[in-house]
mmCIF file as Biopython writes it, N, C-alpha, C and O atoms, coordinates in Angstrom:
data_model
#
loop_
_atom_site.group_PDB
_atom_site.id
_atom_site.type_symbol
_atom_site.label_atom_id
_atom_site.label_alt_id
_atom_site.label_comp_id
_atom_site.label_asym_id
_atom_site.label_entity_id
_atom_site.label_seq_id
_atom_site.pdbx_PDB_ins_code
_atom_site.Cartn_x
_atom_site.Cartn_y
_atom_site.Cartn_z
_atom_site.occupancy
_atom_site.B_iso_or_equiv
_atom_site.auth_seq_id
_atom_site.auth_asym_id
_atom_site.pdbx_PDB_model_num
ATOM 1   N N  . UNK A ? 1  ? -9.306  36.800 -8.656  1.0 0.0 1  A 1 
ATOM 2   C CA . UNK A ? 1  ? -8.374  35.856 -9.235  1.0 0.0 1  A 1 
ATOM 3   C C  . UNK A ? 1  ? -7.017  36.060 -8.570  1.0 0.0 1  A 1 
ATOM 4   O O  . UNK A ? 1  ? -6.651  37.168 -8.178  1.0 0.0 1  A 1 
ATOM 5   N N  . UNK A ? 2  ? -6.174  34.784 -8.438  1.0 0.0 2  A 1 
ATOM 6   C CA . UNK A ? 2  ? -4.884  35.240 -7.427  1.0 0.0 2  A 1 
ATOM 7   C C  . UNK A ? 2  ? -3.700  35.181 -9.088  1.0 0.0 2  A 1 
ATOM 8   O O  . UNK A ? 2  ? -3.860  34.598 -10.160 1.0 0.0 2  A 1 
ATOM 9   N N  . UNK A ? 3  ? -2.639  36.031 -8.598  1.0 0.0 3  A 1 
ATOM 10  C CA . UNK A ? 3  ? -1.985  36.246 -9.447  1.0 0.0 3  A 1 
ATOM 11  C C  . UNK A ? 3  ? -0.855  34.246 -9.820  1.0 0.0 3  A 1 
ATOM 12  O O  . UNK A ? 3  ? -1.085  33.156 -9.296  1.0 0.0 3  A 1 
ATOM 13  N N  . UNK A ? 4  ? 0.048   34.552 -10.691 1.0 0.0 4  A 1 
ATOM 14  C CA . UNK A ? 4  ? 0.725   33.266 -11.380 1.0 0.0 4  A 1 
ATOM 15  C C  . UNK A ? 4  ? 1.288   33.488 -9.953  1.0 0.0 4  A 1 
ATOM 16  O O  . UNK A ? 4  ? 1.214   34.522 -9.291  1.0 0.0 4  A 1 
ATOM 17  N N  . UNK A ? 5  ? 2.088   31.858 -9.480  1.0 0.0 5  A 1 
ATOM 18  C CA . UNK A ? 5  ? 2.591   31.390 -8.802  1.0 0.0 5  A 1 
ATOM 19  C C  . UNK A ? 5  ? 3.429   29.982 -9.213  1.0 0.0 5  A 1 
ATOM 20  O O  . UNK A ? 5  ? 2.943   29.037 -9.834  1.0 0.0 5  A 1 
ATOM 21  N N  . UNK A ? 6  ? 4.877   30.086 -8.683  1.0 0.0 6  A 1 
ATOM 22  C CA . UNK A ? 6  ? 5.407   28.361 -8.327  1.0 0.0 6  A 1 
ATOM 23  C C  . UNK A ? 6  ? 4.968   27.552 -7.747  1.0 0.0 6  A 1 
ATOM 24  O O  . UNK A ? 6  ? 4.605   28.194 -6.762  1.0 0.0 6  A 1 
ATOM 25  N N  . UNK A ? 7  ? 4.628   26.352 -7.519  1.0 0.0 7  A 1 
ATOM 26  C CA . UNK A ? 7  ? 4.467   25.506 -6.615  1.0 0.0 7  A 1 
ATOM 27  C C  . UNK A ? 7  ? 5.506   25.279 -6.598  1.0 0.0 7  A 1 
ATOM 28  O O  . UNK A ? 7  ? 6.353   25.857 -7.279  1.0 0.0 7  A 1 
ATOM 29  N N  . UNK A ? 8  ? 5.792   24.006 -5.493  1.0 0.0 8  A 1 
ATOM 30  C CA . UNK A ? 8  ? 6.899   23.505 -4.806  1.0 0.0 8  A 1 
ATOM 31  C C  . UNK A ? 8  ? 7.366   22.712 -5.876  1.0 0.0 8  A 1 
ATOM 32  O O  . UNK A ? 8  ? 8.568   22.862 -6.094  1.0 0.0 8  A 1 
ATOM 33  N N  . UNK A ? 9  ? 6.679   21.777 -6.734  1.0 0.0 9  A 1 
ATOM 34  C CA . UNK A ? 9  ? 7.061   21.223 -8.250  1.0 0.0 9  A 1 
ATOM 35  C C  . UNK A ? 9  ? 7.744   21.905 -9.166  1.0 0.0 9  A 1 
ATOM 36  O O  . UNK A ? 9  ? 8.342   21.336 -10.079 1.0 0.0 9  A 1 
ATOM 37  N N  . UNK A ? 10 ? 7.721   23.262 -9.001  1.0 0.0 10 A 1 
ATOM 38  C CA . UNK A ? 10 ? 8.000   23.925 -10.138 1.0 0.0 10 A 1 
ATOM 39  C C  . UNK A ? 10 ? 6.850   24.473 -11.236 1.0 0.0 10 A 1 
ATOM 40  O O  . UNK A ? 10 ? 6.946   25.347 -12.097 1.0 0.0 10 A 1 
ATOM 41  N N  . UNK A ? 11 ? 5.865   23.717 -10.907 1.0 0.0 11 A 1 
ATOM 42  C CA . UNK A ? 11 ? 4.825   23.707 -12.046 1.0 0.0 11 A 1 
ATOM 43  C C  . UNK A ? 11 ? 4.600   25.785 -11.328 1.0 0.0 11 A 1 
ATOM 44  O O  . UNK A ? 11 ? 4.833   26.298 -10.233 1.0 0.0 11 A 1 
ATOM 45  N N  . UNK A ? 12 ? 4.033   26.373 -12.719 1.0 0.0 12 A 1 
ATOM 46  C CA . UNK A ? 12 ? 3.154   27.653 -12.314 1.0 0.0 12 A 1 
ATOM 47  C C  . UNK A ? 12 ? 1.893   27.314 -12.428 1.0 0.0 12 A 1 
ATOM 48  O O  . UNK A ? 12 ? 1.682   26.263 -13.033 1.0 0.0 12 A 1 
ATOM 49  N N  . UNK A ? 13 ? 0.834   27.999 -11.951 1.0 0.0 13 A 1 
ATOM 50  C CA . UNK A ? 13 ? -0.523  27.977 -11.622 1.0 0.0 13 A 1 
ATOM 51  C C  . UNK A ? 13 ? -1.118  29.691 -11.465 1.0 0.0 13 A 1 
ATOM 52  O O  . UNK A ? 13 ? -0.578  30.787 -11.311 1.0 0.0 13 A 1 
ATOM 53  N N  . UNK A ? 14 ? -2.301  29.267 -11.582 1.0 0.0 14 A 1 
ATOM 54  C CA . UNK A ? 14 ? -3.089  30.593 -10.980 1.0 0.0 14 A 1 
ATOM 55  C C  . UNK A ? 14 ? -3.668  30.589 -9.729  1.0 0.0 14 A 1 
ATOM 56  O O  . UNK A ? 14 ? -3.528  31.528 -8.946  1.0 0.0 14 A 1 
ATOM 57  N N  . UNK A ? 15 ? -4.163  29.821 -9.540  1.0 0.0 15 A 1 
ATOM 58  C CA . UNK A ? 15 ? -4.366  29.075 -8.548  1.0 0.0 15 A 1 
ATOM 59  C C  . UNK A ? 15 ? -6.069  29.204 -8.323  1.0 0.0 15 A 1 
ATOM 60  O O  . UNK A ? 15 ? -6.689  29.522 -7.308  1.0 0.0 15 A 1 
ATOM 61  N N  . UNK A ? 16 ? -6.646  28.764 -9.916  1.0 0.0 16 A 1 
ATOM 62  C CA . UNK A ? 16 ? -7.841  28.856 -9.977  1.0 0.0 16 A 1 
ATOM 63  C C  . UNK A ? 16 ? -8.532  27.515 -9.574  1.0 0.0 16 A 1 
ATOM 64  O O  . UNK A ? 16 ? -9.748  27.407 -9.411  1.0 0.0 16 A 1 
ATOM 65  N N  . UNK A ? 17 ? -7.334  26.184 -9.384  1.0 0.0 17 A 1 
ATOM 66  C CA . UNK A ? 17 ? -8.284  25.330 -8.911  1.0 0.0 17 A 1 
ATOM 67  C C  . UNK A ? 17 ? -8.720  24.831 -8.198  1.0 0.0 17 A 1 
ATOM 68  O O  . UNK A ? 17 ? -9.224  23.722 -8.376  1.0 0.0 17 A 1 
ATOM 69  N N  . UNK A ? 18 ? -8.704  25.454 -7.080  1.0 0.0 18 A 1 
ATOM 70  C CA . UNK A ? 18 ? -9.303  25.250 -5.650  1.0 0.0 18 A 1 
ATOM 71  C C  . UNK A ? 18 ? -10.285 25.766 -5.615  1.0 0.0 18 A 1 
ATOM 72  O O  . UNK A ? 18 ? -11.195 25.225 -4.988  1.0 0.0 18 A 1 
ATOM 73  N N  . UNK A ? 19 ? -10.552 27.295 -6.414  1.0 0.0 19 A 1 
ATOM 74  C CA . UNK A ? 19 ? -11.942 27.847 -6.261  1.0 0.0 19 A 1 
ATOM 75  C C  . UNK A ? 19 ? -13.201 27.425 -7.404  1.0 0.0 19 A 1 
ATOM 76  O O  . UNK A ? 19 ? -14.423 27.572 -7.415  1.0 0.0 19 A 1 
ATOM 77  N N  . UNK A ? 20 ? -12.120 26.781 -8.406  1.0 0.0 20 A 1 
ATOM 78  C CA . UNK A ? 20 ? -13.358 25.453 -8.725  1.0 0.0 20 A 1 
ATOM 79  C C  . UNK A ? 20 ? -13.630 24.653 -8.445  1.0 0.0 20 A 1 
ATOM 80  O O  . UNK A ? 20 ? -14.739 24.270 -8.818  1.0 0.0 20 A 1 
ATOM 81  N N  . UNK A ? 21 ? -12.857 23.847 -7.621  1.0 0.0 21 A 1 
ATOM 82  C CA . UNK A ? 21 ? -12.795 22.435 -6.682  1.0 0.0 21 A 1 
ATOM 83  C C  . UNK A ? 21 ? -14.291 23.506 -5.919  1.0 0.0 21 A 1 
ATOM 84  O O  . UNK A ? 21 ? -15.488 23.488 -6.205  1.0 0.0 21 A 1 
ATOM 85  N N  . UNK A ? 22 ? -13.765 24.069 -5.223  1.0 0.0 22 A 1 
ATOM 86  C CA . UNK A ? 22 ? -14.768 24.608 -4.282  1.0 0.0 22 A 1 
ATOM 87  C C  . UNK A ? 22 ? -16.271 24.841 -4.592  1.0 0.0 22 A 1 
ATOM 88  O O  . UNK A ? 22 ? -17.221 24.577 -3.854  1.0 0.0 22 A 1 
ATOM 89  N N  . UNK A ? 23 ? -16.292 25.293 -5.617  1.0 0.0 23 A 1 
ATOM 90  C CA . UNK A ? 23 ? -17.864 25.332 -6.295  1.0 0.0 23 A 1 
ATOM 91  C C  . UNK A ? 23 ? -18.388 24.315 -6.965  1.0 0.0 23 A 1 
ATOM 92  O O  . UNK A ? 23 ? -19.605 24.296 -7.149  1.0 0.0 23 A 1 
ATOM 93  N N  . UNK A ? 24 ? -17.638 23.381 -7.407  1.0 0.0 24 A 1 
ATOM 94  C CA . UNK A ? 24 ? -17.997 22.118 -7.390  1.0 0.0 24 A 1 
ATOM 95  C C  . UNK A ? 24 ? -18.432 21.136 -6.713  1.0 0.0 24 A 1 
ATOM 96  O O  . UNK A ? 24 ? -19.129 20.209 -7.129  1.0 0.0 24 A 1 
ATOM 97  N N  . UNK A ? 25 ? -17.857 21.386 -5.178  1.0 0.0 25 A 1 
ATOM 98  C CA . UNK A ? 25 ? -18.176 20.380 -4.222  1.0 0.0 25 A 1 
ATOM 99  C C  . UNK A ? 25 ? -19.295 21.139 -3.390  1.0 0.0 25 A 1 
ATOM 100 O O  . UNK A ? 25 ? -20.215 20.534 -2.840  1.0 0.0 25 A 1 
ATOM 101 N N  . UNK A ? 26 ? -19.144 22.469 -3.345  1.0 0.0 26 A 1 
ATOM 102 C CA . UNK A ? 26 ? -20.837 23.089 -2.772  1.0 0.0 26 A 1 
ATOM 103 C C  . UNK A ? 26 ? -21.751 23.053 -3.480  1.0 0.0 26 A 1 
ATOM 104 O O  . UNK A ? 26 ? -22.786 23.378 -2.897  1.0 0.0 26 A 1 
ATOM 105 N N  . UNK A ? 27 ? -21.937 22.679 -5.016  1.0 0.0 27 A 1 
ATOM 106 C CA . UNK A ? 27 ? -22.798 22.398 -5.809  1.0 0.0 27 A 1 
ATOM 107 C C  . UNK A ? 27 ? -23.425 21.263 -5.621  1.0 0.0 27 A 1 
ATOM 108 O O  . UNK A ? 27 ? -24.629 21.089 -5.806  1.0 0.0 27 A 1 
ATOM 109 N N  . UNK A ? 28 ? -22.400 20.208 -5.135  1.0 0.0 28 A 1 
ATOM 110 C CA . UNK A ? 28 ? -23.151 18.693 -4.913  1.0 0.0 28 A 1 
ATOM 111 C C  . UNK A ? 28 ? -23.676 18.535 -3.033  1.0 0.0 28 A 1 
ATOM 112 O O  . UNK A ? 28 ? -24.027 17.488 -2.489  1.0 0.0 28 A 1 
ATOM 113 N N  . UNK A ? 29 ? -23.554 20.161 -2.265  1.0 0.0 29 A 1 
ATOM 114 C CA . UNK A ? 29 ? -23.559 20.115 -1.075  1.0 0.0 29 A 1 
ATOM 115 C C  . UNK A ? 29 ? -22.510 19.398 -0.216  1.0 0.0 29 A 1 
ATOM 116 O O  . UNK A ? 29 ? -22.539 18.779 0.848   1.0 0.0 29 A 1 
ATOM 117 N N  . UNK A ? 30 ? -21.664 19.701 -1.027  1.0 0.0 30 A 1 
ATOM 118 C CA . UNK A ? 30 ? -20.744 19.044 -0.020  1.0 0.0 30 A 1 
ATOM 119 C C  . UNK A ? 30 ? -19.945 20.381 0.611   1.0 0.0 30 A 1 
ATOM 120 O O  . UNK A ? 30 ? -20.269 21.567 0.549   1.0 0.0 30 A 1 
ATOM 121 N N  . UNK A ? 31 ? -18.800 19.760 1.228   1.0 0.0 31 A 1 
ATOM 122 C CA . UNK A ? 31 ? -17.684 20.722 1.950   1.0 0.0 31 A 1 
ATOM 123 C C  . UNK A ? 31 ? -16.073 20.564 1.882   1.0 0.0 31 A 1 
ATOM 124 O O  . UNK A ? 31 ? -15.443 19.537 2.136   1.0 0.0 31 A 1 
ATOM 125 N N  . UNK A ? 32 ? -15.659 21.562 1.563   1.0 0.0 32 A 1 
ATOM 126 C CA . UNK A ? 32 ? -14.242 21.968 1.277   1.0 0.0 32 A 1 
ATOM 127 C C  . UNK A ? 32 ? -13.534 22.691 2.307   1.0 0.0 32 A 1 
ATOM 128 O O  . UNK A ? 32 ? -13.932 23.759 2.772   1.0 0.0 32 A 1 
ATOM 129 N N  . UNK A ? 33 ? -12.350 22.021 2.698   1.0 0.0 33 A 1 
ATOM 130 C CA . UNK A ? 33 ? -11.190 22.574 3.544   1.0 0.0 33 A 1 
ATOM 131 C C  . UNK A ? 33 ? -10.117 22.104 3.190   1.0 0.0 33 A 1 
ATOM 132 O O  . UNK A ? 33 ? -9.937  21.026 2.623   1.0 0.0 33 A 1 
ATOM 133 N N  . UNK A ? 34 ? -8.929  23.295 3.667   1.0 0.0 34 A 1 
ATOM 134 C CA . UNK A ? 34 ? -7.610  22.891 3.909   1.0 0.0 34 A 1 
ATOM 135 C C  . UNK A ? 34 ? -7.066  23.312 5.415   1.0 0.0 34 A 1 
ATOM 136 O O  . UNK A ? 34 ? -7.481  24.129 6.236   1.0 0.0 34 A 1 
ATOM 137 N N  . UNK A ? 35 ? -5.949  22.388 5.410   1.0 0.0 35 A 1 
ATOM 138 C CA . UNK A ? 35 ? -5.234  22.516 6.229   1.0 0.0 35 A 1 
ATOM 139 C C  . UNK A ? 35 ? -3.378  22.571 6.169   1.0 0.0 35 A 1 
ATOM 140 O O  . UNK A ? 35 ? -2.598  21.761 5.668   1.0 0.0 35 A 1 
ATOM 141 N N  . UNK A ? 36 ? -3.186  23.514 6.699   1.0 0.0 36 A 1 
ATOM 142 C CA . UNK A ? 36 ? -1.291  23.762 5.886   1.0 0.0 36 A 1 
ATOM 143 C C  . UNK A ? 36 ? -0.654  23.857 7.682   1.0 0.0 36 A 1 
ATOM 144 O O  . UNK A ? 36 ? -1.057  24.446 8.685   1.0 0.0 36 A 1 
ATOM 145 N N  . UNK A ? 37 ? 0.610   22.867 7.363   1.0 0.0 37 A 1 
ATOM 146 C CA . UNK A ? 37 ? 1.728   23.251 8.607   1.0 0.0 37 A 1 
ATOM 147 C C  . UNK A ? 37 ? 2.844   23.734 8.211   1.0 0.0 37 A 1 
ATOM 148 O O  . UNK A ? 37 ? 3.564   22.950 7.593   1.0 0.0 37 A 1 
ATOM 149 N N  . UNK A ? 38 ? 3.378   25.233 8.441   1.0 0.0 38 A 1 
ATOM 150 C CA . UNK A ? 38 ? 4.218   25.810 7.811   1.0 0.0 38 A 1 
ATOM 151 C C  . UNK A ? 38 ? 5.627   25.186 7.774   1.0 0.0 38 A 1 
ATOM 152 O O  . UNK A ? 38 ? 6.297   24.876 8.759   1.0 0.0 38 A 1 
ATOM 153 N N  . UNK A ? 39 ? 6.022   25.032 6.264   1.0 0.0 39 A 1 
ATOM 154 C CA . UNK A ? 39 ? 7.343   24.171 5.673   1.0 0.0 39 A 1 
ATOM 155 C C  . UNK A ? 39 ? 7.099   22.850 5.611   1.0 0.0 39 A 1 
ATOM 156 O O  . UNK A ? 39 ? 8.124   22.179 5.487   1.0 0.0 39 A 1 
ATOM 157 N N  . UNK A ? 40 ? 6.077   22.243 5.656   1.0 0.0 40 A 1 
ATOM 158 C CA . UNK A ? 40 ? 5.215   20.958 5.530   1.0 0.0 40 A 1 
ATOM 159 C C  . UNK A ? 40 ? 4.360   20.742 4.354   1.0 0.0 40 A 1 
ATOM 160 O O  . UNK A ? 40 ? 4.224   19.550 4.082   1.0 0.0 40 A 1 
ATOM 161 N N  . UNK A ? 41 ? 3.598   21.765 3.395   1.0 0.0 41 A 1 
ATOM 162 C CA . UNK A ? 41 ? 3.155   22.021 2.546   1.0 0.0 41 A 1 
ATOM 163 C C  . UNK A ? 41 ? 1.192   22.256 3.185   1.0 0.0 41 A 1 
ATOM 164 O O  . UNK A ? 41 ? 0.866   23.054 4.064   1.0 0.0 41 A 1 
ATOM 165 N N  . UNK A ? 42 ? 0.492   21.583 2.643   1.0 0.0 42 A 1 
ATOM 166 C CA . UNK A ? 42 ? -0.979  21.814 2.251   1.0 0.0 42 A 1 
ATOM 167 C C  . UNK A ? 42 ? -1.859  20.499 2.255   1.0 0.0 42 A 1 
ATOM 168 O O  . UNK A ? 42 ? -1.333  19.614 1.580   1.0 0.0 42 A 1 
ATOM 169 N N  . UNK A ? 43 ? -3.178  20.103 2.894   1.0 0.0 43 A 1 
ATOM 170 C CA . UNK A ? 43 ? -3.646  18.972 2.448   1.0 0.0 43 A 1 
ATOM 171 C C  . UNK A ? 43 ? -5.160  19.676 2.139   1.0 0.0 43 A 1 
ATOM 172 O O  . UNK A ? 43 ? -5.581  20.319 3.100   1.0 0.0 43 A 1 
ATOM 173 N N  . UNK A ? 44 ? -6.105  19.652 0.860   1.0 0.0 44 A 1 
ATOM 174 C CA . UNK A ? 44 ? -7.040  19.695 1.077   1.0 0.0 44 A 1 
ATOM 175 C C  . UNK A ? 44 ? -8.131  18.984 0.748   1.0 0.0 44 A 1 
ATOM 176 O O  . UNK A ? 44 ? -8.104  18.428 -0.350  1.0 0.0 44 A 1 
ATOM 177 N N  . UNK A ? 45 ? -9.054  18.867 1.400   1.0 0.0 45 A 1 
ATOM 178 C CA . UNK A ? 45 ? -10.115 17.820 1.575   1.0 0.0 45 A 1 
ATOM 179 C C  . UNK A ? 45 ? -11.317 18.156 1.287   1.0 0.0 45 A 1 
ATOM 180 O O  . UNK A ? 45 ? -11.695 19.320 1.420   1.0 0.0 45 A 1 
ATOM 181 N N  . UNK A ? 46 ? -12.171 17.101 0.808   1.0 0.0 46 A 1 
ATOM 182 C CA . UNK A ? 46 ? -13.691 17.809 0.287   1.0 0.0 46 A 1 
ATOM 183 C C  . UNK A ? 46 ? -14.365 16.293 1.112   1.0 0.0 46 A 1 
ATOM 184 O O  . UNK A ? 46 ? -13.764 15.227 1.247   1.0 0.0 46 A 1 
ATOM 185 N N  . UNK A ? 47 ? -15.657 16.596 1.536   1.0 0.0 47 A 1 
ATOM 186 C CA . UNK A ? 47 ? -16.712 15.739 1.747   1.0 0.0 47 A 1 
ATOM 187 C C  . UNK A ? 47 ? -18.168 15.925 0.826   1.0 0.0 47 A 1 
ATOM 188 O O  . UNK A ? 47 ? -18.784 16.982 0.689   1.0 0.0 47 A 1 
ATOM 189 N N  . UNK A ? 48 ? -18.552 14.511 0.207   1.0 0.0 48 A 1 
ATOM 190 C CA . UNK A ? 48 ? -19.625 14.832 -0.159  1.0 0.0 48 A 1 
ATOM 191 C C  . UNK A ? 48 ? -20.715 13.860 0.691   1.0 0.0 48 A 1 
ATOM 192 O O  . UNK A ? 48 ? -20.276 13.022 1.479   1.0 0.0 48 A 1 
ATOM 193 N N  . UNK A ? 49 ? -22.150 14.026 0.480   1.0 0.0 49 A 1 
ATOM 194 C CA . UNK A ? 49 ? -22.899 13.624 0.834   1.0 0.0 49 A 1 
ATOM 195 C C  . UNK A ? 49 ? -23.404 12.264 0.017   1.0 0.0 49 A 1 
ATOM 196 O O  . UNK A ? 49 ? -23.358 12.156 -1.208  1.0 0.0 49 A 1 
ATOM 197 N N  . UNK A ? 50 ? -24.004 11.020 1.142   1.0 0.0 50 A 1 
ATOM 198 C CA . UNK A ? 50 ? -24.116 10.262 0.356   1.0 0.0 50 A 1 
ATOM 199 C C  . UNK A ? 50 ? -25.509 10.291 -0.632  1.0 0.0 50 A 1 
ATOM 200 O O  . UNK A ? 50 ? -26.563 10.865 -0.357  1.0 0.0 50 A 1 
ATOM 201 N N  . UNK A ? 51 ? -25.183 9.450  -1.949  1.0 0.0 51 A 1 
ATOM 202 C CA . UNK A ? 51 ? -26.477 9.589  -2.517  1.0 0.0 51 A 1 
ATOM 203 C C  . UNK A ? 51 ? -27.381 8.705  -2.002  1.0 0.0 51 A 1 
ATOM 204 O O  . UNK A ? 51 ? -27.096 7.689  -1.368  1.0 0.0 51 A 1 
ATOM 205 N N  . UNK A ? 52 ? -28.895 9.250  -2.385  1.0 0.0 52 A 1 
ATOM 206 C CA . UNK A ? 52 ? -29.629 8.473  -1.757  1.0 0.0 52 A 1 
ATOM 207 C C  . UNK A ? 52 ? -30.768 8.301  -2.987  1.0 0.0 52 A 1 
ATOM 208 O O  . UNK A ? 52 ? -31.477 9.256  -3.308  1.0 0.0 52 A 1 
ATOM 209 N N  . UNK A ? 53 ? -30.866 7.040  -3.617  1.0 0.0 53 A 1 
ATOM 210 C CA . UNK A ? 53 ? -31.763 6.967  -4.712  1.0 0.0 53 A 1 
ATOM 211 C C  . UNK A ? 53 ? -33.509 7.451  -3.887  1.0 0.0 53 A 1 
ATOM 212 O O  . UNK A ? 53 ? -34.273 8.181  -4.519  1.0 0.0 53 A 1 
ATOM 213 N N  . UNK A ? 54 ? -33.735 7.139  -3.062  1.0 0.0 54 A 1 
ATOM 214 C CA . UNK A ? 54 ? -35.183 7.537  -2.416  1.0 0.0 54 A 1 
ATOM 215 C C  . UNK A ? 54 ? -35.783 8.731  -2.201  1.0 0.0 54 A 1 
ATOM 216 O O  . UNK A ? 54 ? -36.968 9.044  -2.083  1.0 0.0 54 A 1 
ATOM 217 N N  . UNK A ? 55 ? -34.555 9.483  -2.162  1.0 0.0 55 A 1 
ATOM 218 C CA . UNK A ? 55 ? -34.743 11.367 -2.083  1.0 0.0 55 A 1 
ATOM 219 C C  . UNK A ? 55 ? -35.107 12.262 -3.323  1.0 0.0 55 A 1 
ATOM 220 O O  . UNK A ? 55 ? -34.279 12.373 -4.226  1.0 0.0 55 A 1 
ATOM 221 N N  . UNK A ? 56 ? -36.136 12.807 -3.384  1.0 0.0 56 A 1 
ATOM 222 C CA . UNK A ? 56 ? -36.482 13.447 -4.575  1.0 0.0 56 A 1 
ATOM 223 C C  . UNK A ? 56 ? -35.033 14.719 -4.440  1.0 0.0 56 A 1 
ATOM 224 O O  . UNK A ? 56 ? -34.879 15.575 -5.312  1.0 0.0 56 A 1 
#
């Protein structure tokens, strides 16, 4: 677990929700990344797979 933190909002966090974002989106097989440019902030991105009603 990462300790309390500011964001840039002000808001505090733990910063538990990325590593549920994260097990959420490998649960549906998908994939999770970020990407940060320093003093620019953070973007992160998930892909999922499409559904396919024909696939058991």
């Amino acid at each position: 677990m990462q300790g309390e933190r500011t964001t840039a909002g002000g808001m505090q966090g733990s910063g538990l929700g990325i590593a549920i974002a994260k097990e959420i989106v490998l649960q549906h097989g998908g994939r999770i990344w970020a990407e940060s440019a320093l003093g620019q902030g953070s973007r992160f991105s998930f892909s999922l797979p499409v559904f396919d009603p024909n696939k058991p």
